[in-house]
N, C-alpha and C positions, 0 to 999 in steps of 0.2 A: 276877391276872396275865393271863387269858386275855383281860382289853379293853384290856391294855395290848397284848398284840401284837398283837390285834383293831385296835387304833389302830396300834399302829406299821404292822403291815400296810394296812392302808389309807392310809395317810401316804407309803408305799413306793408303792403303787399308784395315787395321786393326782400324786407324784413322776414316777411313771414314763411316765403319760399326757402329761403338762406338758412331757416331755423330749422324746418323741415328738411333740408339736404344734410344739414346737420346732423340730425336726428335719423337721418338712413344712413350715413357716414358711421354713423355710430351704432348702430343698430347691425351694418356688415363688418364692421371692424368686430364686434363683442362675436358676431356670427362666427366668423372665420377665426378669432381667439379658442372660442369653443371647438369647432371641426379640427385647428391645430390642435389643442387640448388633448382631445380623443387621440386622435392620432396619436399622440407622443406617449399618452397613457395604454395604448393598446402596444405600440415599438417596448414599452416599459414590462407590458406582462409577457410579452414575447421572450424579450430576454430573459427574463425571473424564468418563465418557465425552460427556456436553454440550460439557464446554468441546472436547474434541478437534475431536468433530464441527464447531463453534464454527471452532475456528482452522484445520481442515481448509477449510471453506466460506471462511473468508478469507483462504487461501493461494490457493485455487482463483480467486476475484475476484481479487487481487493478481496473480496471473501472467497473467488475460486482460486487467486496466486496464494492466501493463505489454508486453504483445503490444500493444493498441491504441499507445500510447504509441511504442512502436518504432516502428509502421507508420507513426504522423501523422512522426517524424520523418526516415524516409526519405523518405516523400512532400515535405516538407518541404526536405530535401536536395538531395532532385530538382528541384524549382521553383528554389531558389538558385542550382544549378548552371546551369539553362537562363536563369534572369537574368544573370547574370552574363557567361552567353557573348553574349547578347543588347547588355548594354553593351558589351564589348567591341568588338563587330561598329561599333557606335555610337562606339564614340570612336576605333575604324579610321575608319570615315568623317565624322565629325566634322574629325581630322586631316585628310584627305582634301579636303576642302571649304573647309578654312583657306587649305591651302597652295593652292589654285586660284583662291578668293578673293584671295589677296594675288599670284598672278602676273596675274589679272587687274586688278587695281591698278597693277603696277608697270608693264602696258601704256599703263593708260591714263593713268599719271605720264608716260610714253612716248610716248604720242602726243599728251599737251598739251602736253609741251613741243616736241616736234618743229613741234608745229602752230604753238606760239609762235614757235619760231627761224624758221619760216617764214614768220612773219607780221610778222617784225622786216625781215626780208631784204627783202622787198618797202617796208620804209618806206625803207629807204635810198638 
Protein backbone atom coordinates (compact mmCIF):
# COMPACT_ATOMS: atom_id res chain seq x y z
CA UNK A 1 0.00 0.00 0.00
CA UNK A 2 2.76 2.32 0.74
CA UNK A 3 3.66 2.57 -3.34
CA UNK A 4 0.34 2.85 -3.97
CA UNK A 5 0.22 6.18 -2.22
CA UNK A 6 3.80 6.57 -2.98
CA UNK A 7 2.25 6.67 -6.73
CA UNK A 8 -0.83 8.29 -6.04
CA UNK A 9 1.27 10.97 -4.28
CA UNK A 10 3.37 11.53 -6.99
CA UNK A 11 0.43 11.32 -9.64
CA UNK A 12 -0.98 14.23 -7.28
CA UNK A 13 2.28 15.92 -7.52
CA UNK A 14 2.82 15.65 -11.29
CA UNK A 15 -0.95 16.78 -11.32
CA UNK A 16 -0.20 19.66 -9.46
CA UNK A 17 2.83 20.83 -11.39
CA UNK A 18 0.91 20.37 -14.79
CA UNK A 19 -1.84 22.75 -13.25
CA UNK A 20 0.60 25.25 -12.25
CA UNK A 21 2.46 25.35 -15.75
CA UNK A 22 -0.96 25.82 -16.80
CA UNK A 23 -1.77 28.42 -14.86
CA UNK A 24 1.61 30.43 -15.99
CA UNK A 25 0.73 29.26 -19.65
CA UNK A 26 -2.03 31.22 -19.06
CA UNK A 27 -1.09 33.89 -17.10
CA UNK A 28 1.84 34.72 -20.21
CA UNK A 29 -0.60 34.15 -22.84
CA UNK A 30 -3.47 36.85 -20.97
CA UNK A 31 0.19 38.92 -20.35
CA UNK A 32 1.44 39.21 -23.93
CA UNK A 33 -2.58 39.51 -25.20
CA UNK A 34 -2.48 42.58 -23.00
CA UNK A 35 1.18 44.05 -24.21
CA UNK A 36 -0.31 43.20 -27.81
CA UNK A 37 -3.48 45.06 -26.75
CA UNK A 38 -1.57 48.10 -25.92
CA UNK A 39 0.34 48.01 -28.71
CA UNK A 40 -2.32 47.87 -31.24
CA UNK A 41 -4.28 50.33 -29.31
CA UNK A 42 -1.45 52.92 -29.22
CA UNK A 43 -0.56 51.80 -33.62
CA UNK A 44 -4.59 52.86 -33.38
CA UNK A 45 -4.30 56.47 -31.78
CA UNK A 46 -1.32 57.01 -33.94
CA UNK A 47 -3.12 56.81 -36.94
CA UNK A 48 -6.41 58.69 -35.54
CA UNK A 49 -4.16 61.07 -34.78
CA UNK A 50 -2.35 61.03 -38.55
CA UNK A 51 -5.43 61.27 -40.17
CA UNK A 52 -6.41 64.59 -37.97
CA UNK A 53 -3.24 66.04 -38.44
CA UNK A 54 -4.01 64.88 -42.19
CA UNK A 55 -7.31 66.76 -42.51
CA UNK A 56 -6.08 69.57 -40.28
CA UNK A 57 -3.12 70.35 -43.05
CA UNK A 58 -5.99 70.12 -45.60
CA UNK A 59 -8.40 72.45 -44.07
CA UNK A 60 -5.40 74.70 -43.55
CA UNK A 61 -4.65 74.57 -47.61
CA UNK A 62 -8.29 74.67 -48.35
CA UNK A 63 -8.94 78.05 -46.49
CA UNK A 64 -5.70 79.67 -48.07
CA UNK A 65 -6.58 78.20 -51.98
CA UNK A 66 -10.08 79.57 -51.04
CA UNK A 67 -8.60 83.19 -49.63
CA UNK A 68 -6.59 83.12 -53.00
CA UNK A 69 -9.60 82.25 -54.83
CA UNK A 70 -11.70 85.26 -53.24
CA UNK A 71 -8.80 87.58 -53.82
CA UNK A 72 -8.27 86.55 -57.87
CA UNK A 73 -12.16 87.22 -57.85
CA UNK A 74 -12.50 90.54 -56.50
CA UNK A 75 -9.63 91.50 -58.53
CA UNK A 76 -11.41 90.15 -61.14
CA UNK A 77 -14.63 92.14 -60.32
CA UNK A 78 -12.66 95.11 -60.16
CA UNK A 79 -11.35 94.79 -63.80
CA UNK A 80 -15.16 94.11 -65.06
CA UNK A 81 -16.32 96.86 -63.32
CA UNK A 82 -13.57 99.30 -64.90
CA UNK A 83 -14.38 97.67 -68.42
CA UNK A 84 -17.54 98.14 -68.30
CA UNK A 85 -17.50 101.70 -67.33
CA UNK A 86 -14.84 102.09 -70.07
CA UNK A 87 -17.56 100.71 -72.75
CA UNK A 88 -19.86 102.68 -71.53
CA UNK A 89 -17.90 106.00 -71.79
CA UNK A 90 -17.51 104.22 -75.62
CA UNK A 91 -20.90 103.81 -76.69
CA UNK A 92 -21.59 107.51 -74.95
CA UNK A 93 -19.37 108.63 -77.51
CA UNK A 94 -19.88 106.26 -80.09
CA UNK A 95 -23.68 107.70 -79.83
CA UNK A 96 -22.04 110.98 -79.97
CA UNK A 97 -20.15 110.67 -83.19
CA UNK A 98 -23.37 109.07 -84.91
CA UNK A 99 -25.45 111.63 -84.36
CA UNK A 100 -22.78 114.46 -85.60
CA UNK A 101 -22.04 112.17 -88.30
CA UNK A 102 -25.40 112.19 -89.66
CA UNK A 103 -26.06 116.12 -89.03
CA UNK A 104 -23.13 116.53 -90.85
CA UNK A 105 -24.71 114.51 -93.71
CA UNK A 106 -27.83 116.08 -93.68
CA UNK A 107 -25.71 119.50 -94.22
CA UNK A 108 -24.26 118.26 -96.69
CA UNK A 109 -27.67 116.57 -98.32
CA UNK A 110 -28.16 120.49 -97.71
CA UNK A 111 -26.04 122.05 -99.44
CA UNK A 112 -26.01 119.75 -102.48
CA UNK A 113 -29.04 120.32 -103.01
CA UNK A 114 -29.21 123.98 -102.36
CA UNK A 115 -26.08 124.11 -104.65
CA UNK A 116 -28.36 122.18 -107.22
CA UNK A 117 -31.45 124.49 -107.04
CA UNK A 118 -28.87 127.04 -107.62
CA UNK A 119 -27.38 125.71 -110.42
CA UNK A 120 -30.85 124.95 -112.00
CA UNK A 121 -31.87 128.66 -111.39
CA UNK A 122 -29.14 129.90 -113.27
CA UNK A 123 -30.03 127.46 -116.36
CA UNK A 124 -33.27 129.19 -116.79
Amino acid sequence: MGSLSGTSSGASTVTQVSEELQALLMEERKRKRKVSNRESARRSRMRKKKHLDDLTAELTQLREDNHQIILSLNITSQRYLHVEAENSVLRAQTNELSCRLQSLEDIITFLQGKQFGEHNMFHY
